[in-house]
C-alpha beads as a LAMMPS data file, in Angstrom:
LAMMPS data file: protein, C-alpha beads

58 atoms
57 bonds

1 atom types
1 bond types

-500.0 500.0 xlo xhi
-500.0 500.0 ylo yhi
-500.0 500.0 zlo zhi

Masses

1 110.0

Atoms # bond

1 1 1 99.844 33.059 172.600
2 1 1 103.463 31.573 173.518
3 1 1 105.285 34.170 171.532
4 1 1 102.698 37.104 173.168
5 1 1 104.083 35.165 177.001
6 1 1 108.017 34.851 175.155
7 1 1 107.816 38.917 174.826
8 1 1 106.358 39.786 178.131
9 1 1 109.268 41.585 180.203
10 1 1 107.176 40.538 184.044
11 1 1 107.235 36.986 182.584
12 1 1 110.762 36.922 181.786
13 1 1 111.996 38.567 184.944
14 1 1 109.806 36.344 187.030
15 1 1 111.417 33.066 185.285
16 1 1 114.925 34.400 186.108
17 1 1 114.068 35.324 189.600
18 1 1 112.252 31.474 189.894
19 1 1 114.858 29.889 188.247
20 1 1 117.868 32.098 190.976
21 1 1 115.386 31.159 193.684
22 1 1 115.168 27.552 192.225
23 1 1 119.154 27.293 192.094
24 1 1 119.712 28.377 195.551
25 1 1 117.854 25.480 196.768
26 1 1 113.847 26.654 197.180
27 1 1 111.113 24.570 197.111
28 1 1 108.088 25.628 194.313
29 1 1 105.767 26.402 197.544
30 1 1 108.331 29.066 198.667
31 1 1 109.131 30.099 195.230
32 1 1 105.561 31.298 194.696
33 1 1 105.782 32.833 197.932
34 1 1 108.806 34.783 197.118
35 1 1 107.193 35.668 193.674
36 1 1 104.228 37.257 194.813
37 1 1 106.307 39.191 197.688
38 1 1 108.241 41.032 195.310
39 1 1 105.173 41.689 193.577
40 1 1 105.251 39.575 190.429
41 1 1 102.076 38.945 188.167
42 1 1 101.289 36.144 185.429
43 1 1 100.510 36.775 182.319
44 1 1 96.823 37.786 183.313
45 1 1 97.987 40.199 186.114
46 1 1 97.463 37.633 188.670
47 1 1 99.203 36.552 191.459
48 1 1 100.882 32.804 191.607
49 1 1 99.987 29.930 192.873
50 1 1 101.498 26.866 192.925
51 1 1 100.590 25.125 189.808
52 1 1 101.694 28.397 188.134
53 1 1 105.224 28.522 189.038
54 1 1 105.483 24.928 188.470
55 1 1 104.529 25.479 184.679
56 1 1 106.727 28.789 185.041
57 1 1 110.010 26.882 185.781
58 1 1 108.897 24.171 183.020

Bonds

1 1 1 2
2 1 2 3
3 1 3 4
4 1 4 5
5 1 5 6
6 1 6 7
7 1 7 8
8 1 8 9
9 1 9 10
10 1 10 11
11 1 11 12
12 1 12 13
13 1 13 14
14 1 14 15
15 1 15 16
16 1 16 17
17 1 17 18
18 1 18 19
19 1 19 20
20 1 20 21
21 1 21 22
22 1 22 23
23 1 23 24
24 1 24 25
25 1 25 26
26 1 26 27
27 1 27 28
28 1 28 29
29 1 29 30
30 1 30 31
31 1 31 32
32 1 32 33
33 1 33 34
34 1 34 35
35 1 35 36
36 1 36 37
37 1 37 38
38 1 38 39
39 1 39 40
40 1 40 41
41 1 41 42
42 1 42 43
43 1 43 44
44 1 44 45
45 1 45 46
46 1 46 47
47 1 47 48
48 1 48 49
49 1 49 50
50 1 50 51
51 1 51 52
52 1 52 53
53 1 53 54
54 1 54 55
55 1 55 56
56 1 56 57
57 1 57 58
């Protein structure tokens, strides 16, 4: 399963666009905001939530 989440190209560009969001000083509340704004999906094709983007930016 991790390698199957490693290869996923959504999953990767959402991490990057956490971690940017992360750097410039967001909290994980606004992060998931911002990540389902631009319209990204977890692994399942679902929309974040809070507990998700926390294990995202792990």
């Amino acid at each position: 399963m991790q390698n199957r989440i490693k290869n996923d190209d959504n999953i990767n560009k959402a991490w990057a666009f956490a971690n940017a969001l992360k750097a410039n000083g967001m909290n994980g509340v606004e992060i998931t905001a911002m990540l389902n704004e631009h319209g990204y999906k977890t692994s399942r094709g679902c929309q974040y939530y809070h507990q998700t983007t926390m294990r995202l930016l792990k």
